[in-house]
N, C-alpha and C positions, 0 to 999 in steps of 0.2 A: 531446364534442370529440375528433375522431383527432388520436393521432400522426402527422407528417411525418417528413420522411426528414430534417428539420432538427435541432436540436439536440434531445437529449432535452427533453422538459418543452417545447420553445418551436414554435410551432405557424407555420402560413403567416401565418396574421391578428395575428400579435404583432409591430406595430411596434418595439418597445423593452422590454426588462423591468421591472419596476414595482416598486421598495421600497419597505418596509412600516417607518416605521424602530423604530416602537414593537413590533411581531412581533420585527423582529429584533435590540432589545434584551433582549425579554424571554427569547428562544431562547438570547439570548445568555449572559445570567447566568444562567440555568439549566445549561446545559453547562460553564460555568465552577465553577458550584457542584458538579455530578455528577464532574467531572475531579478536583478538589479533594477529595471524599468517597473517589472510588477508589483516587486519591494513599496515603492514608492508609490504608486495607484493606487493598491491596497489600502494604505493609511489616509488615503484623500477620497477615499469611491466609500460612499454610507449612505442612510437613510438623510444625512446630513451632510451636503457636498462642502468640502474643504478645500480650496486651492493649493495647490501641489508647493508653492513659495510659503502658504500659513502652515501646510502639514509639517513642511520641513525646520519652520521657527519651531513651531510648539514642540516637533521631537528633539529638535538639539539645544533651546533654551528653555524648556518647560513653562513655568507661569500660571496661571491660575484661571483662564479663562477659559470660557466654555469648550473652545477648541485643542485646545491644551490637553483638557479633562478628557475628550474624546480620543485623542491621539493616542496619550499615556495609555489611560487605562484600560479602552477600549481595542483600538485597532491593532497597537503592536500586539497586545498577547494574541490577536486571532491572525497575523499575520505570520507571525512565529510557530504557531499552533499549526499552520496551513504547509509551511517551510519541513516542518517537524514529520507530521503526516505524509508530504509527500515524499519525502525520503524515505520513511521508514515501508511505506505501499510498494515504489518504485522498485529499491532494492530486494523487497520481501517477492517480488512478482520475478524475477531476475531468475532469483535464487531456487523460486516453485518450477520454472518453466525448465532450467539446465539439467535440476536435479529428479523430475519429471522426464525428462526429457519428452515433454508435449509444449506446443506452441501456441496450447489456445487454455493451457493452466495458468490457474490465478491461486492466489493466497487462501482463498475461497475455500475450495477443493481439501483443505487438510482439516477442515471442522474448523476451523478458530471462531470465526463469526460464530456459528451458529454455537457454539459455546459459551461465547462472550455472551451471543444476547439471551442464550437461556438464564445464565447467572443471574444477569440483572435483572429479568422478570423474576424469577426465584427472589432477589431481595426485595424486592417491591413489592409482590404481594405476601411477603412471609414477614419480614422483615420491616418492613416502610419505610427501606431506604429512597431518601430522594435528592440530598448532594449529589453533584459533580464527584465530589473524589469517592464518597462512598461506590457511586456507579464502578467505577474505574476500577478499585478494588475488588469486587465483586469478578466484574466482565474478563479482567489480570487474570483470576485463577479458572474461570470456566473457560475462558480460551488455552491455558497449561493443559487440562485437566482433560480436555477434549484430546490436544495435540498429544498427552499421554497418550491416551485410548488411542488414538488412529493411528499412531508413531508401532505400538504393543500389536495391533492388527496385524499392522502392515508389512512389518520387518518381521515375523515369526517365522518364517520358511527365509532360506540361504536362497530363492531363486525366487524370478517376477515381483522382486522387492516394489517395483512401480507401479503395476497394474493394482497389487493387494493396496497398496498406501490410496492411490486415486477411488477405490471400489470404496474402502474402509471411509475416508471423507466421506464421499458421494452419503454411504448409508446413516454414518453418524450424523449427518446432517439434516438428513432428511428426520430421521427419528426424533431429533431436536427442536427441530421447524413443528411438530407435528403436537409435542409436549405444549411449546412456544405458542400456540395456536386456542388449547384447550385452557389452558389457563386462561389467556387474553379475554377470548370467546364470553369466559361467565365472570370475568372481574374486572368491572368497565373501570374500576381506577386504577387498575396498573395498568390496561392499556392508553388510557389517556398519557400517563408518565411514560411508557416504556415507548410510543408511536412518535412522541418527537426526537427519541434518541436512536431509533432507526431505521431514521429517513438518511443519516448520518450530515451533521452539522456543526459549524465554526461558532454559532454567534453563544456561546459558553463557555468562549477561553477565556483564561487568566493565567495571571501568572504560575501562582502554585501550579496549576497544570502541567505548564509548558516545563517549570522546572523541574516537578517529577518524570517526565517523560524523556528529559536530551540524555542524563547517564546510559538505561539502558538502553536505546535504539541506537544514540553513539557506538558503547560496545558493540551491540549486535552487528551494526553497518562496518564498524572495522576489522569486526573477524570474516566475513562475508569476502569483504575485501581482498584480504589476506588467504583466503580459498581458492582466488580466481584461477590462481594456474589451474589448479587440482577439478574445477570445475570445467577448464579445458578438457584434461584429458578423460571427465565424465562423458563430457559433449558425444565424443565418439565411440561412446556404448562401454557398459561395462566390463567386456572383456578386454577390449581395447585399454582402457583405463586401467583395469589390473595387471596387462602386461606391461602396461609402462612404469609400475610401481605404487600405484594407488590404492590403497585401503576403500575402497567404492562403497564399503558398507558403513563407514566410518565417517565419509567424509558426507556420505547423504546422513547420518543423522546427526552430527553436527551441523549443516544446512536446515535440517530441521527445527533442532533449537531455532538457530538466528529465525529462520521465517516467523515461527512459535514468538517470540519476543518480540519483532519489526510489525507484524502485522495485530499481536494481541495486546500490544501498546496501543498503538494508534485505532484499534477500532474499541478497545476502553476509553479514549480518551474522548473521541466524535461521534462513537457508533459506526457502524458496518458502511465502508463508501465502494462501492463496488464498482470495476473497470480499470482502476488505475492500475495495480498490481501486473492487469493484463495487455493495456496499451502500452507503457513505459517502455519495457523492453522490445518491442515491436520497433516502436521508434528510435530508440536507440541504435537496433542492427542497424537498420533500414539506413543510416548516418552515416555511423562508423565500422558497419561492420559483424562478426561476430566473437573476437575475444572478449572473454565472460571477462576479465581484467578490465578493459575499456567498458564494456556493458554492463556493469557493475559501478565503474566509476562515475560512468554519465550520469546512471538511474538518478545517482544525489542529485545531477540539479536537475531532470527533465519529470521527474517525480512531483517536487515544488512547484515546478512551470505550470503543468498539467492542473495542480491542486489547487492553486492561487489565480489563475486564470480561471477557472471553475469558479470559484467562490467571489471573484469578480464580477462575473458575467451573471452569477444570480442575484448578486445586489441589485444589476445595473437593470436586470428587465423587468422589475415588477418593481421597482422605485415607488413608493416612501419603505416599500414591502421587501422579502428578498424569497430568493429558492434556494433551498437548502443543496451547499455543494453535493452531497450526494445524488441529488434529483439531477441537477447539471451535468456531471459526471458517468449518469446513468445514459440520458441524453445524447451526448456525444458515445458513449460506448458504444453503445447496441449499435449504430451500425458500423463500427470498426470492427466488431466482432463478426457479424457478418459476412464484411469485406477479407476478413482473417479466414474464416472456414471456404469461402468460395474459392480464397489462394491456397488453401492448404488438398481440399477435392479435387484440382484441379488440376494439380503438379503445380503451380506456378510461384517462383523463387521471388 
C-alpha cells in the first residue's frame, strides 16, 4: 500500500483510524515503565557515577553531602529539563507532520530554530547577553517572530496553504542561517558563546529554567491534545476535513501557535536539537497506529524516552566528558531519516 499525499501513515481508502485499545495499553505501560527506568539513570549516570540506592537516598532524604548536592542541584533540573524538552519536540513534530500533511516534516521546517538562533546571536553581539534566561528570552521572541512571518507567507492565498507554509520555512531559514553565519564569521566572541548553545545541550538546567518552561508547553501540549479529532479529519485532506465540518484554515493555525510555543520553548531553553520532532511520531504510528489522539498522546512520553536516553548515552561514551544530546540525537536521526525517505520513494507503508 503507497503513501498519499494525505497524512502520513493514512492512506485514500482509510475512512477513519482504528484503535487497538489492548495494543495501546500495552505500548502504553511499557513506555511508562521505560520513562520511569530512565527517570532513575539519569540521576545516577555523570561525570561522577552514583549508585542507583545512593541516588535514590540523596533525592528522597536530601542531606548535605557531596552526592546529595549532585542529585538536588544538578541532575534533577537536567533530568526534568530532558522530560520537558521531549514532550514539548515530540508533540510539536506530531502536530508539524498532520498539519503538513508530510511525513518527513519537523518543527524545523516553520523557521523557529533558525529564529530562535538568530535572536540569540543578535543579543550576544549587540547586547552581551550571556545568562541562561537572558538567551531564552531573546531566542522566545525570534522563534514568535519568525513563526509570525512564515505563518503571514504561508496562509495569504485560501488554496496550497501547505506547500506556501513548507516554501516560506525552507526560505526564512535559510535567509537566517545565512545572517546567522556573517555575524559569527567576523565576531569570534559570540561565536564562541552562541556554538555551545547550538550544538543544543542539557548540562545548563536549573530550576528557574525548568519552571519557566512547564506552564507554557503544558498549555501548548493540552490544546494540541484537545485538536486530535480535528486533526483526524485534517489527516484526509482538506476537502475531506471541510466536508466533515472542519474549519482547516483555523484549526492549521491554531496548530501553528501550539508548534510555535512547543518547539520555541524548548529550543530557548537547550538550543536547536534536531530529529526528535521528526522520529517521535514515526514511532509512535509504527506502535499504535495513526489516530492523531493516540499519536499525540504517546508523543508525551516517547518524546522524553527518545531525549533522556540521548542525553544518557552521551554522558555515558566519552566519560569523565559528555556529547551534547543534540550531537546524540543528530546521530541516531540521520539515519532514520534516511530509512524514512527510502519508505516513503518507494510506496512502502
Amino acid at each position: 500500500m503507497s503513501l498519499t499525499v494525505g497524512a502520513p501513515g493514512v492512506t485514500s481508502d482509510t475512512p477513519s483510524p482504528r484503535i487497538h485499545p489492548l495494543r495501546v495499553l500495552v505500548v502504553l505501560l511499557i513506555c511508562v515503565a521505560l520513562l520511569a527506568i530512565l527517570l532513575l539513570v539519569s540521576i545516577a549516570v555523570g561525570a561522577r557515577p552514583i549508585p542507583l540506592p545512593d541516588a535514590w537516598d540523596a533525592l528522597r532524604a536530601g542531606g548535605d553531602t557531596t552526592e546529595a548536592i549532585v542529585v538536588r542541584q544538578l541532575r534533577v533540573p537536567r533530568t526534568l529539563l530532558a522530560v520537558i524538552v521531549g514532550i514539548a519536540l515530540g508533540v510539536a513534530g506530531a502536530v508539524m507532520q498532520v498539519i503538513t500533511r508530510n511525513p518527513l516534516a519537523e518543527p524545523g521546517l516553520l523557521g523557529v530554530n533558525a529564529g530562535a538562533s538568530l535572536a540569540v546571536v543578535l543579543s550576544i553581539s549587540l547586547l552581551g547577553v550571556s545568562g541562561t534566561l537572558g538567551r531564552m528570552g531573546f531566542a522566545l521572541v525570534g522563534a514568535g517572530l519568525a513563526a509570525v512571518m512564515v505563518t503571514w507567507l504561508g496562509m495569504r492565498s485560501a488554496t496550497e496553504d501547505v506547500t506556501r507554509l513548507v516554501l516560506a520555512g525552507l526560505a526564512l531559514s535559510a535567509s537566517m542561517s545565512a545572517v546567522i553565519g556573517v555575524i559569527t564569521m567576523f565576531d569570534s566572541r559570540t561565536f564562541d558563546s552562541y556554538r555551545f548553545w547550538m550544538v543544543g545541550a542539557l548540562s545548563s538546567a536549573d530550576m528557574p529554567t525548568v519552571a519557566l518552561l512547564v506552564g507554557p508547553i503544558a498549555v501548548a501540549a493540552v490544546i494540541a491534545l484537545l485538536l486530535g479529532a480535528h486533526f483526524n479529519a485534517m489527516a484526509l485532506g482538506d476537502d475531506i476535513g471541510t466536508g466533515l465540518g472542519i474549519n482547516v484554515r483555523r484549526i492549521r493555525l491554531i496548530g501553528l501557535v501550539v508548534l510555535t510555543v512547543l518547539c520555541g520553548c524548548a529550543t530557548a531553553a537547550v538550543g536547536p536539537i534536531g530529529f526528535v520532532g521528526l522520529v517521535v511520531p514515526h514511532v509512535v504510528r509504527l506502535l499504535i497506529g495513526v489516530d492523531q489522539r493516540m499519536v499525540l498522546l504517546m508523543s508525551l512520553l516517547v518524546g522524553p524516552i527518545l531525549v533522556l536516553a540521548a542525553d544518557i548515552l552521551g554522558r555515558l561514551l566519552v566519560r569523565p566528558g559528555e556529547l551534547e544530546v543534540g550531537i546524540v540525537t543528530a546521530f541516531v536521526g540521520a539515519p532514520v531519516l534516511l530509512l524514512l525517505v527510502l519508505r516513503v520513494r518507494t510506496g512502502v507503508k
